[in-house]
N, C-alpha and C positions, 0 to 999 in steps of 0.2 A: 543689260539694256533690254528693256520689253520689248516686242515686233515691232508694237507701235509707234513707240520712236525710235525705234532704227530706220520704219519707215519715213518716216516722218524726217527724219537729219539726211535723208537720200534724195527726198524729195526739193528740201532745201541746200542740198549741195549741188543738184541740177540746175538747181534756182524755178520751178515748177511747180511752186507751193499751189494748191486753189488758193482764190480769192475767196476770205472770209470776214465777217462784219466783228469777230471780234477785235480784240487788241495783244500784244506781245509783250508782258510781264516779267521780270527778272524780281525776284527773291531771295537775300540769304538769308540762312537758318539755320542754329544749331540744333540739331534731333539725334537720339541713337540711332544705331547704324541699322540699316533696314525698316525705321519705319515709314507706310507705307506712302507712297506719294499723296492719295487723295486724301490722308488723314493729317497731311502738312497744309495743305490746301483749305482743308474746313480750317485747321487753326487758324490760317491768317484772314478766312473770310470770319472767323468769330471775335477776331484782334481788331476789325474794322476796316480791315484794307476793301477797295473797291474791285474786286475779281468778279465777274460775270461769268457767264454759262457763254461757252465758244473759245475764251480768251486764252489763248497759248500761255502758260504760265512757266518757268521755266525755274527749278527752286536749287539752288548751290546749299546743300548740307556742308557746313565748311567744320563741325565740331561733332562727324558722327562716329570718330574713333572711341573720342574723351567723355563721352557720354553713357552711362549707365542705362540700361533697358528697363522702359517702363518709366523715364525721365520724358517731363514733359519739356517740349522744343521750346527755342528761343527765337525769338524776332531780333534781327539784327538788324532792319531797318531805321536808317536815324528818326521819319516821320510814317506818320501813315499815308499808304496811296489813296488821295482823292481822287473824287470824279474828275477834276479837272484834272490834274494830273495824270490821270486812264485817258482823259479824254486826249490827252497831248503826246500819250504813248505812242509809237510804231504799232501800224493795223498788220494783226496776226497772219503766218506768212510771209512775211518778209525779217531780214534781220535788222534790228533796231538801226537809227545812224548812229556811226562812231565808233562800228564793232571794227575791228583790223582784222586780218587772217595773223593767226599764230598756228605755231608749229612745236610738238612737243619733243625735248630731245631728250629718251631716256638714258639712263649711264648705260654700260654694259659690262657687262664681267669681262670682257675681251680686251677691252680698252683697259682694264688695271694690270692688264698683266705684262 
């Protein structure tokens, strides 16, 4: 995780975010593994999605194991996001409504034995 958003998920785990004029974006995508966040970003801003300069974008790689390097990503979005639809998004900084708190439970080796 880069600084930036480890800052940045500290900030919103405080609940401290600043106020900002963009919007809060959820994206999945299938891309190989490591590539790079901005270059998922141009693809969806050149697939037609509405992503503006500010807007917290937030992208779930859900197919970067199964994917070959050098394979261009996939849009897993059923539509494209409209203006209106950006326009009706959660403003950046806060988390969307409807998110829940989850909690991940990993197996452990300790437990099989």
């Amino acid at each position: 995780m880069t600084p930036r958003a480890m800052e940045r998920l500290a900030r919103l785990e405080a609940n401290a975010a600043p106020p900002s004029n963009g919007k809060h974006l959820i994206f999945r995508v299938e891309a190989p593994h490591e590539t790079p966040f901005g270059d998922i970003v141009i693809f969806l801003k050149d697939r037609g999605h509405a992503i503006h300069e500010g807007d917290d974008v937030f992208v779930m790689n859900v197919g970067a194991h199964e994917m070959a390097e050098g394979e261009m990503p996939r849009d897993l979005s059923p539509t494209l996001l409209t203006e209106e639809m950006r326009a009706a998004a959660s403003p950046a900084g806060q988390w969307p409504n409807g998110c829940k708190e989850f909690t991940f439970k990993l197996d452990s080796p300790r437990d099989l034995q």
